[in-house]
N, C-alpha and C positions, 0 to 999 in steps of 0.2 A: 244225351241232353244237349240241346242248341239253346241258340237266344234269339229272341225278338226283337229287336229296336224298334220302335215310333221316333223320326228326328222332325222338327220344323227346321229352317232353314231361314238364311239370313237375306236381305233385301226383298225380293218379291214373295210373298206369303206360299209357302208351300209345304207341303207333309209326307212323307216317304217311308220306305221301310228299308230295313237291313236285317239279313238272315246271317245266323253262321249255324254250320251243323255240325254235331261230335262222329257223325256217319262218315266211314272214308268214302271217297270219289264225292261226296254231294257237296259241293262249292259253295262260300260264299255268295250271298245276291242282294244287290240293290234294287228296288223296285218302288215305281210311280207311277201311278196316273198321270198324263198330258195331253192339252191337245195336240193336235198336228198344226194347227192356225189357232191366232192368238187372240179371237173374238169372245164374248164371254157363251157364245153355243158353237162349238165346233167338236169336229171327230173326235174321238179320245183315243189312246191308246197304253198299252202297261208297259214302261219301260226299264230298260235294265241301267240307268244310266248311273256312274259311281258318280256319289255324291259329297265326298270326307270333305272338300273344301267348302261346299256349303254350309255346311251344320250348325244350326245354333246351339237349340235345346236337343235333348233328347231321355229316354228312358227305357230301360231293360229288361226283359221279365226269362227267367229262364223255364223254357218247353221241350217238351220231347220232342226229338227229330221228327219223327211221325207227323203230332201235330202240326208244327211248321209245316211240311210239306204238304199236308193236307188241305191246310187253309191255304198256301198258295196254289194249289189246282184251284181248289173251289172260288178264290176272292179274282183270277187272274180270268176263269169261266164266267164269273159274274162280268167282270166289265169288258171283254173282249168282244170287239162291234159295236160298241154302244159311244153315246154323245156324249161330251164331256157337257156340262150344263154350270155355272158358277153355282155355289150352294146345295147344290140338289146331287150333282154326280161328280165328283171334281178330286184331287188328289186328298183333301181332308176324308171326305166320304170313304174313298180307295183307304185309306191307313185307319179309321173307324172298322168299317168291315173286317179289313184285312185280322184288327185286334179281336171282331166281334167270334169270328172264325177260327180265330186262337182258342177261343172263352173264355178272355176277358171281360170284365162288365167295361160297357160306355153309357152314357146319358141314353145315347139313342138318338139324337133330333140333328138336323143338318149345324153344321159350326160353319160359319163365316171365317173366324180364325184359325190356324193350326195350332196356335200356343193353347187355345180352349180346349181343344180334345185333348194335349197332351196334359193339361192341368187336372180335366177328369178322368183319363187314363190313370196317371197318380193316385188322384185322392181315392177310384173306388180299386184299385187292386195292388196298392203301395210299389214303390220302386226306387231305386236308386237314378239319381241325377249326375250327371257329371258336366265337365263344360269344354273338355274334350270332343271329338267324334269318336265313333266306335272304331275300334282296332280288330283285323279277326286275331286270333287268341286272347284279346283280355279276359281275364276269369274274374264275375263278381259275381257270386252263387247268392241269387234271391231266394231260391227253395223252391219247390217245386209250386206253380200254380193250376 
């Protein structure tokens, strides 16, 4: 059993994910959506960039390693080559999917905000908050979703 994180981030609006796995050899990972140029329609691309000093919010959900790595082929295949686009394909979109591939429930509809998806993240599959960033080893056993 690994964990998910969904984090938003502090100054410029953005949504990201953090994996940890209970499987030896399979590493921690940070993972985003960006573009390459900072136009609101430009290349996108998923990156692995460590994010602990950014982190605002965030929330937890504990999943089988399986899972986890399943939705990251499939959510990292979904946007690889594609445009990043404000609202429509963008790092909120990238951490929605990425949760939706988990199967977690989310609204569905494009979010302008990252605190918004992380809000209905929350409310439709409960989670723990903290106001920390995530650590790899903390242990907060949500139960299996």
């Amino acid at each position: 059993m690994g964990y998910l994180t969904v984090h938003t981030e502090k100054g410029t609006p953005h949504a990201g994910i953090y994996l940890e796995f209970e499987t030896p050899g399979w590493n921690p990972a940070w993972l985003g959506f960006f573009p390459v140029t900072f136009p609101l329609i430009a290349t996108g691309e998923v990156k692995p960039f460590e994010r602990t000093g950014e982190v605002k919010e965030w929330a937890r959900w504990r999943l089988h390693d399986s899972i986890l790595q399943s939705a990251r082929i499939k959510t990292v295949k979904q946007y690889h080559g594609t445009t990043y686009v404000l609202t429509i394909r963008d790092c909120v979109s990238f951490a929605r999917d990425f949760a939706e591939n988990c199967g977690l429930r989310t609204a569905g509809m494009g979010y302008l905000m990252p605190e918004q998806l992380l809000s209905d993240l929350r409310i439709l599959n409960g989670a723990c908050t903290f106001c920390t960033p995530p650590r790899p080893g903390d242990v907060i056993d949500l139960g299996d979703v």
